[in-house]
C-alpha positions in Angstrom: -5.7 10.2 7.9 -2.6 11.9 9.6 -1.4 9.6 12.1 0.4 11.5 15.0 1.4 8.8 18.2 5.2 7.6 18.0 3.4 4.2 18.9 1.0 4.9 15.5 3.6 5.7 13.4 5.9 3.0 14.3 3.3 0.6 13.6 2.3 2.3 10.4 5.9 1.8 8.8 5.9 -1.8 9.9 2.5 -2.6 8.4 3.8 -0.7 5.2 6.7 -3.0 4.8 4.4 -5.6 5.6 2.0 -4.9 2.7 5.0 -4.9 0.1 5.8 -8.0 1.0 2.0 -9.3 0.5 1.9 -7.1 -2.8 5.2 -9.0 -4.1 3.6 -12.6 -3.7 -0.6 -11.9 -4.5 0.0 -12.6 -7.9 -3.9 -12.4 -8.8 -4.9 -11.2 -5.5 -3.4 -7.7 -5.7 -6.6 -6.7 -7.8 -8.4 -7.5 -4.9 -6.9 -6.5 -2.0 -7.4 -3.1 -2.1 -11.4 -3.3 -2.2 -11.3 -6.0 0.9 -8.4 -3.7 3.3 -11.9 -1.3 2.3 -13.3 -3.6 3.4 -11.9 -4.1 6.5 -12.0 -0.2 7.2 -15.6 -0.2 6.9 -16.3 -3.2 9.2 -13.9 -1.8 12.1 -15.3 2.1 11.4 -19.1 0.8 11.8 -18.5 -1.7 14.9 -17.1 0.5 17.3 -16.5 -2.2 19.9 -14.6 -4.6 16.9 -12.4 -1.4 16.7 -11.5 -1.0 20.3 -11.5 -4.6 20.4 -8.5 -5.0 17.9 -6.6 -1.9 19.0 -6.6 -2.5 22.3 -2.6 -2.3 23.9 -3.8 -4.4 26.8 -4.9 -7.7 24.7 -2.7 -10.3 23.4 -1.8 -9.6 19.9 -2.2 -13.2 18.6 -5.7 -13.6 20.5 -6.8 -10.0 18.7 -5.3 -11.7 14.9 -7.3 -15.0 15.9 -10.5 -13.0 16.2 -9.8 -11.3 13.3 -9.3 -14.9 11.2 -12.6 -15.7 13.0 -14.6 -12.7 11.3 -12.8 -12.7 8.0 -11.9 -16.3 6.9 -13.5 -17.0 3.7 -14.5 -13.2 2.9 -11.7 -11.6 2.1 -8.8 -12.8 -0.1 -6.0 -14.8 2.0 -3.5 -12.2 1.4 -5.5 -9.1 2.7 -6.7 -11.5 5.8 -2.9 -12.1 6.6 -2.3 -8.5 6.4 -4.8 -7.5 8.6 -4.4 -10.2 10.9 -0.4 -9.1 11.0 -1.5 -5.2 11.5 -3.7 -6.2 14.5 -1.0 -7.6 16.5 0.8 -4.5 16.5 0.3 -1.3 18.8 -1.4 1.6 17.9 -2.0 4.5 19.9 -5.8 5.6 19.6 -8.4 2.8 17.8 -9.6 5.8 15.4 -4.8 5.3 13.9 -5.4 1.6 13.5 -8.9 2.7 11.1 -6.6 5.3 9.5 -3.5 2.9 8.9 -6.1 0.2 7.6 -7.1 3.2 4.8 -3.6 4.0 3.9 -2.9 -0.1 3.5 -5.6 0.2 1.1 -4.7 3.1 -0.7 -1.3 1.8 -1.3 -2.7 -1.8 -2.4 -4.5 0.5 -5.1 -1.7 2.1 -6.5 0.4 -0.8 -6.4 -2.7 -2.8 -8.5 -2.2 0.2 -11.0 1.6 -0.1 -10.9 0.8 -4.0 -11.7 -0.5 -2.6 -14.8 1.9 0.4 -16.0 -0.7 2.9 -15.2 0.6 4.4 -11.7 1.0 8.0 -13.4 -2.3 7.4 -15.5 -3.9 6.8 -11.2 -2.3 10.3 -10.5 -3.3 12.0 -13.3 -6.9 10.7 -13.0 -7.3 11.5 -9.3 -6.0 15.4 -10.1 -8.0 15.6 -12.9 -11.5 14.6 -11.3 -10.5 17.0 -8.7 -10.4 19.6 -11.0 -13.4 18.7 -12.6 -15.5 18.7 -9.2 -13.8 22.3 -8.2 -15.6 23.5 -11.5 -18.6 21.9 -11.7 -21.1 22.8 -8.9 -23.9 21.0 -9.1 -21.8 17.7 -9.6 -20.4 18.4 -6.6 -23.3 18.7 -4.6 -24.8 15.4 -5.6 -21.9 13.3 -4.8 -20.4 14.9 -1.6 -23.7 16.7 0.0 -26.6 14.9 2.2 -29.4 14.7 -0.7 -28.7 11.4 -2.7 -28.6 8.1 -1.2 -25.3 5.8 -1.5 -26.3 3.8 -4.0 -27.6 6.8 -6.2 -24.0 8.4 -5.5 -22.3 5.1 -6.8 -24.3 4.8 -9.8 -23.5 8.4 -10.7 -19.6 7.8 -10.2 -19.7 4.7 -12.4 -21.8 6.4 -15.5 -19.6 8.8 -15.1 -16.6 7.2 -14.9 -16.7 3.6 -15.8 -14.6 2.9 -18.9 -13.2 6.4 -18.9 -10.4 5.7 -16.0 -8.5 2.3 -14.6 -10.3 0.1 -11.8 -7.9 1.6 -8.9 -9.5 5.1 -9.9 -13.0 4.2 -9.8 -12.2 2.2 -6.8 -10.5 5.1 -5.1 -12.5 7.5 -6.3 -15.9 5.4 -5.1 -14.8 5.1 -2.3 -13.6 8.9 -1.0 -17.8 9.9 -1.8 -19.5 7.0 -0.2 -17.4 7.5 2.7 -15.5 10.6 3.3 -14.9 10.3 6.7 -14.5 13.8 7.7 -12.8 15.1 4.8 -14.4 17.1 1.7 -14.1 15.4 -1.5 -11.2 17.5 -2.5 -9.4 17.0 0.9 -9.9 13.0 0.1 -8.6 13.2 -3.6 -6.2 15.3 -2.7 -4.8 13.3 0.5 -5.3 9.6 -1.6 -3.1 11.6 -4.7 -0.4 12.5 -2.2 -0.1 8.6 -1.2 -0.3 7.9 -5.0 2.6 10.2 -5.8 4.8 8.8 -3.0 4.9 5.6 -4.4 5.6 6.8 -8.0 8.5 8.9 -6.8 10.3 6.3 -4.9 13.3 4.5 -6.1 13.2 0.6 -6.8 16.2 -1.8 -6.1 16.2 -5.4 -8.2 18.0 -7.4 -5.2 19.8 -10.3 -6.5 20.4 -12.8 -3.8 21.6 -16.8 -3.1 19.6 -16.8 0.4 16.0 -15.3 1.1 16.5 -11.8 3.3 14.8 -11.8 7.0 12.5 -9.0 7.5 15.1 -7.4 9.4 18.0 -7.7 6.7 15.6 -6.1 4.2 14.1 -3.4 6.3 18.0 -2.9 7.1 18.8 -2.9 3.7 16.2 -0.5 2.5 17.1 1.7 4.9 20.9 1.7 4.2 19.8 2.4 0.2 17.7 5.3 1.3 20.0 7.4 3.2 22.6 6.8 0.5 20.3 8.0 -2.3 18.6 10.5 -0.3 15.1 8.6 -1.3 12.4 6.0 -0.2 13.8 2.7 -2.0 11.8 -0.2 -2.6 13.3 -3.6 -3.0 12.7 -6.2 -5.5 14.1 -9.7 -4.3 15.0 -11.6 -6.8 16.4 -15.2 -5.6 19.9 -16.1 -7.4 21.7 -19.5 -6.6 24.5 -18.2 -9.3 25.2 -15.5 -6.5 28.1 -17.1 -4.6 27.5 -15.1 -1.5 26.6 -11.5 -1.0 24.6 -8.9 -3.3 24.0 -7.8 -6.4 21.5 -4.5 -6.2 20.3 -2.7 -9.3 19.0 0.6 -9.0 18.2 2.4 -12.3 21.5 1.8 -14.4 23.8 1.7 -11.3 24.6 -1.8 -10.3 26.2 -2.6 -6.6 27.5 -6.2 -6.8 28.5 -7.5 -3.6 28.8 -11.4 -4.8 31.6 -13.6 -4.8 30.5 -14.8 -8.4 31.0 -11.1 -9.2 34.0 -10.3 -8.0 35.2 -13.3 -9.7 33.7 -11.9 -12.9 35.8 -8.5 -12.5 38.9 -10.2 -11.4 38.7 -12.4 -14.9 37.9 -9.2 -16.8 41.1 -7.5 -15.4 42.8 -10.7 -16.3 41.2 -10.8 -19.6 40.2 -14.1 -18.9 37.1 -13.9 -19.0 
């Protein structure tokens, strides 16, 4: 899943701002968007020519999101058909990066379902732990990663042994890294997936208070400003404030960075002791 073109990786941080975006407004989609971006990644992995189709540089970006709309409508959620039909209209530099962005999309719609819940560090913790678990145990880890059962023996295996015993983005995740590996060992695949899962629990998150809904531009400016002054990925929370006359008013952690005219007011009857 390492994605290596310039192109690729352009694309991939695009799509990624993309997704939080669509995770911010999916309200009760977000428990299903990760399972159909899966989804999605198994369609375009098994129809080769869908894949070159879709990822092709030469083809008109809004004709390849229309025939994505044209395969998908009614069998995914809206949100994940949006997604993908956005992440089709951008360039990628080999079809096999647009397959491995579409798993990383997933991935990240998985940790953000357990985020939803409080239970990101419970999804890294569980994902470690089974790791562990197949390292030691043998003969369990010849059933689910080698040739001899079928899929839907392999499945049924992962859910006795799991089901109830971890959250649905670890089953999910999980479920998904034996019934299709796609190259890697099991413990490459758990360990890759954890590494995404990680990222997103280690990043910083800004509460954005603002009169006026932020471009795409202003906020992929804005996190970008925020991360080179705290030296860490920041994601922002946009929260819309008529009250804010003007400007910004950004929360990270206890630090507060307020840029509105209603705030500066504020101070100045504070210092006044007016206020």
């Amino acid at each position: 899943m390492t994605i290596t073109g310039a192109v690729s990786r352009a694309s991939l941080a695009e799509a990624k701002d993309r997704l939080e975006a669509v995770i911010s407004s999916a309200g009760p989609d977000l428990d299903a968007l990760g399972g159909d971006l899966f989804a999605v990644l198994h369609l375009i992995d098994r129809e080769h020519g869908l894949r070159r189709a879709v990822s092709d540089p030469a083809r008109d970006g809004a004709d390849k999101a229309q025939l994505v709309r044209i395969l998908l409508e009614g069998k995914v959620s809206p949100a994940a058909l949006g997604l993908v039909a956005d992440v089709v209209r951008m360039r990628w530099s080999t079809p096999s990066e647009l397959s491995d962005a579409v798993e990383t999309l997933a991935v990240i719609a998985e940790s953000a379902r357990a985020e939803a819940a409080g239970r990101l560090d419970d999804l890294e913790d569980e994902l470690f732990r089974f790791s562990r678990v197949i390292e030691g145990e043998v003969e369990l880890r010849g059933a689910l990663a080698g040739p001899g059962l079928p899929a839907d023996r392999k499945a049924g295996l992962v859910e006795a042994l799991l089901d109830g015993k971890v959250q649905p983005a670890t089953l999910t995740l999980i479920t998904e890294l034996v019934l299709r590996p796609r190259g890697r060992s099991l413990e490459g695949g758990l360990a890759e997936y954890g590494r995404i899962v990680a990222k997103r629990r280690e990043r910083l998150v800004a509460l954005v208070r603002t009169p006026v809904a932020l471009t795409d531009a202003q906020r992929t400016r804005l996190a970008a400003v925020l991360a080179a002054a705290y030296g860490h990925e920041v994601h922002l929370n946009i929260e819309l404030d008529p009250t804010a006359i003007g400007g910004l008013s950004i929360e990270i952690g206890d630090e507060i960075i307020d840029g509105t005219i209603a705030g500066r007011l504020d101070d100045v009857r504070r210092r006044l002791g007016t206020g």
